[in-house]
C-alpha beads as a LAMMPS data file, in Angstrom:
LAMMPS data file: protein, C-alpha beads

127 atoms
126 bonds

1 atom types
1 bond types

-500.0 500.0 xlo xhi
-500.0 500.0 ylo yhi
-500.0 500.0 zlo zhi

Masses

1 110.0

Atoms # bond

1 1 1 461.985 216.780 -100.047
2 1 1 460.320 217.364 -96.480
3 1 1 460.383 219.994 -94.554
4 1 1 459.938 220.001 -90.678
5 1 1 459.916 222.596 -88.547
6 1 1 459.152 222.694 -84.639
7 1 1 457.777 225.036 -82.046
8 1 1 456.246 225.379 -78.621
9 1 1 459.854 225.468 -76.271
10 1 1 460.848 227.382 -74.256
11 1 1 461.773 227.752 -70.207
12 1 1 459.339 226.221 -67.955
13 1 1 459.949 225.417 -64.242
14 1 1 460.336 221.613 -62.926
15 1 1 456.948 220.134 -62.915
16 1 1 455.876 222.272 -65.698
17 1 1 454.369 221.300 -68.998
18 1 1 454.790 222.164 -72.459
19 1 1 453.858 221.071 -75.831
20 1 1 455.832 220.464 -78.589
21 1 1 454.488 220.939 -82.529
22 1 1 456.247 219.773 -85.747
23 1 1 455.085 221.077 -88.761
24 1 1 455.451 218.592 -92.090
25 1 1 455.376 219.425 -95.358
26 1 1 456.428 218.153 -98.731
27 1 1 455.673 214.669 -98.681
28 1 1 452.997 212.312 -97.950
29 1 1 453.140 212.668 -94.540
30 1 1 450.247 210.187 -93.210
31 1 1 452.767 207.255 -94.699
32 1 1 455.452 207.490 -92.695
33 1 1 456.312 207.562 -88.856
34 1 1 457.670 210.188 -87.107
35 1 1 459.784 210.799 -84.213
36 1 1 460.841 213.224 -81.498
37 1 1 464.491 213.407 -80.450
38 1 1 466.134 215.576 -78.173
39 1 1 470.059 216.460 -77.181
40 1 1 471.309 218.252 -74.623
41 1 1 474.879 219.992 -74.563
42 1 1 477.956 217.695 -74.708
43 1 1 475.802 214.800 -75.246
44 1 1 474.561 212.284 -77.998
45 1 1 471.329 212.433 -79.476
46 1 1 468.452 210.276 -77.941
47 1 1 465.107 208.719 -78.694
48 1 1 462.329 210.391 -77.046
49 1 1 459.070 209.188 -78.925
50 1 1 457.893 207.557 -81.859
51 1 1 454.120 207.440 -83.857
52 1 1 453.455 204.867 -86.563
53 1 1 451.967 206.044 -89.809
54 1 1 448.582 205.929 -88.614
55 1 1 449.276 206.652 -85.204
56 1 1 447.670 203.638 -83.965
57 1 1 451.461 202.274 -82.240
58 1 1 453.227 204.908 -79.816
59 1 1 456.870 204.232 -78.010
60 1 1 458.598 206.070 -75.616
61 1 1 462.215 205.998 -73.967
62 1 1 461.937 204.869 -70.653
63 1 1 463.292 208.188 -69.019
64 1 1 460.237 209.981 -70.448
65 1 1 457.456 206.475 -70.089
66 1 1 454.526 208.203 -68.361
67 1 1 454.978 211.731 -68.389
68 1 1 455.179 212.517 -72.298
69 1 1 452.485 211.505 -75.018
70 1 1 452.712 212.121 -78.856
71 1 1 449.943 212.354 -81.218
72 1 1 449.732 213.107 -84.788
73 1 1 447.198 214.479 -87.045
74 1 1 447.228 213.124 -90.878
75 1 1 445.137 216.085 -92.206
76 1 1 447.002 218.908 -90.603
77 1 1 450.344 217.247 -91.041
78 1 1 451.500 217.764 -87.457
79 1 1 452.839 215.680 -84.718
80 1 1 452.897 216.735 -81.107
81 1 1 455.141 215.756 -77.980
82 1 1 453.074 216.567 -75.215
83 1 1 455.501 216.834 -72.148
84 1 1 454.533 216.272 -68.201
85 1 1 456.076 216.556 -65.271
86 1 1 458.896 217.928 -66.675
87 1 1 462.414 217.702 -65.081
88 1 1 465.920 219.518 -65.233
89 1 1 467.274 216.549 -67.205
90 1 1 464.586 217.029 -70.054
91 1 1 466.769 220.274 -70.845
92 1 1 467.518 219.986 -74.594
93 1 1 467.498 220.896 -77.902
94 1 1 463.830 218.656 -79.024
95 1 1 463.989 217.253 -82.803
96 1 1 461.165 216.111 -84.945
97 1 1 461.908 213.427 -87.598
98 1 1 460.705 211.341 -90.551
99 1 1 460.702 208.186 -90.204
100 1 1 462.272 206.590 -93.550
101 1 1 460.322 203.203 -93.997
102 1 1 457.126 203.767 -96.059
103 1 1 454.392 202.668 -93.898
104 1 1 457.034 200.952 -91.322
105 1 1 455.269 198.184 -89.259
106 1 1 458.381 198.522 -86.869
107 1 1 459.612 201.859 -85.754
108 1 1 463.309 201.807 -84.661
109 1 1 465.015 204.752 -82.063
110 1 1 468.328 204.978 -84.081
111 1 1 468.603 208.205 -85.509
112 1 1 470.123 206.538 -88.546
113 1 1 466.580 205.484 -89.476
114 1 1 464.943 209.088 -89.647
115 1 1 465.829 210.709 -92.916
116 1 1 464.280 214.185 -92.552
117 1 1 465.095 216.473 -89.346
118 1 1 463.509 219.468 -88.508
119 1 1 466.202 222.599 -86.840
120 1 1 465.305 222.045 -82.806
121 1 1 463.418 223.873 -80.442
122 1 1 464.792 224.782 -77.276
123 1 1 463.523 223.134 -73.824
124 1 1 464.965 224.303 -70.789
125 1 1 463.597 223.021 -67.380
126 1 1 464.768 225.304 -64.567
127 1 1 464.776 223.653 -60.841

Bonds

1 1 1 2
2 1 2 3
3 1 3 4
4 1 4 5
5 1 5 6
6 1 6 7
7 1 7 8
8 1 8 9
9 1 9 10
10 1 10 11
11 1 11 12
12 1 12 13
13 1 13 14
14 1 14 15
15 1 15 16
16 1 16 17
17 1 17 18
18 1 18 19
19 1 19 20
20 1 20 21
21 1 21 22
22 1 22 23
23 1 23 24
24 1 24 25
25 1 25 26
26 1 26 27
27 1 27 28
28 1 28 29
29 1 29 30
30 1 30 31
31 1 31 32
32 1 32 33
33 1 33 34
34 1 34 35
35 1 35 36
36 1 36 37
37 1 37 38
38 1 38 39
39 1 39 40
40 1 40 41
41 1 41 42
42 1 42 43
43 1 43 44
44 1 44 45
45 1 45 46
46 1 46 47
47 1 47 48
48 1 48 49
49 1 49 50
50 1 50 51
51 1 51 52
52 1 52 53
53 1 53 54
54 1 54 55
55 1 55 56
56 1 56 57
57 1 57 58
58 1 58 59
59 1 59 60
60 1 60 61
61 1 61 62
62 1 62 63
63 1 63 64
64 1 64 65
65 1 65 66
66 1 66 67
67 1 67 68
68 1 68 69
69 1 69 70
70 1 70 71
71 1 71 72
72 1 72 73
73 1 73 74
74 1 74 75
75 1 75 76
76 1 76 77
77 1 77 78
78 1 78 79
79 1 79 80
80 1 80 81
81 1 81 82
82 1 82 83
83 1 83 84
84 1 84 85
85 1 85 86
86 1 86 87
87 1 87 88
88 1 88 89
89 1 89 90
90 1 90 91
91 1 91 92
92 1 92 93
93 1 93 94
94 1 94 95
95 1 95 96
96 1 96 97
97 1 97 98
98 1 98 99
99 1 99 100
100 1 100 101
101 1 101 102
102 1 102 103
103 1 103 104
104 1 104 105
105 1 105 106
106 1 106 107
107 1 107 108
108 1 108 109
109 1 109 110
110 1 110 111
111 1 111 112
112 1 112 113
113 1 113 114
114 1 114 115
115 1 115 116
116 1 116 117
117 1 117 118
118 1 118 119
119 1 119 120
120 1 120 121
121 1 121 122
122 1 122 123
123 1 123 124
124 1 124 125
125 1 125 126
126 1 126 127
């Protein structure tokens, strides 16, 4: 079993930053990749960000290309969404996940290939 669990939302104004943490525990978590998705009321859950295992191979949905960054670190088992430039349409309910491949040299965006999720953290941008 894994166990996620996030932190660092909250309500931050447009422009605003904030940084995102996801705890991981129960597994080897330096083999797999993770992922940050988000979902906002009413609509479907989306790719944000993904790490590879060693964090050497980043990707990013093109609505957040430039203004977030994610990072992991192997000994602390943590992963971090650092988010820019933050805007009333990043408003959402931010997942981390666990990438199921071990040691995946390609990291997909479908949800269907994350098999651990952590509960959400909140993110609301205010204009």
């Amino acid at each position: 079993q894994v166990q996620l669990v996030e932190s660092g939302g909250g309500l931050v104004q447009a422009g605003g930053s904030l940084r995102l943490s996801c705890a991981a525990s129960g597994r080897t978590f330096s083999n797999y990749a993770m992922g940050w998705f988000r979902q906002a009321p009413g609509k479907e859950r989306e790719f944000v960000a993904s790490i590879s295992w060693s964090g050497g191979s980043t990707s990013f949905a093109d609505s957040v290309k430039g203004r977030f960054t994610i990072s992991r670190d192997n000994v602390k088992n943590m992963v971090y969404l650092q988010m820019n430039s933050l805007k009333s349409e990043d408003t959402a309910v931010y997942y981390c996940a666990t990438h199921y491949p071990f040691r995946a040299s390609i990291v997909g965006r479908s949800p269907h290939e994350y098999a651990y999720w952590g509960q959400g953290t909140q993110v609301t941008v205010s204009s």
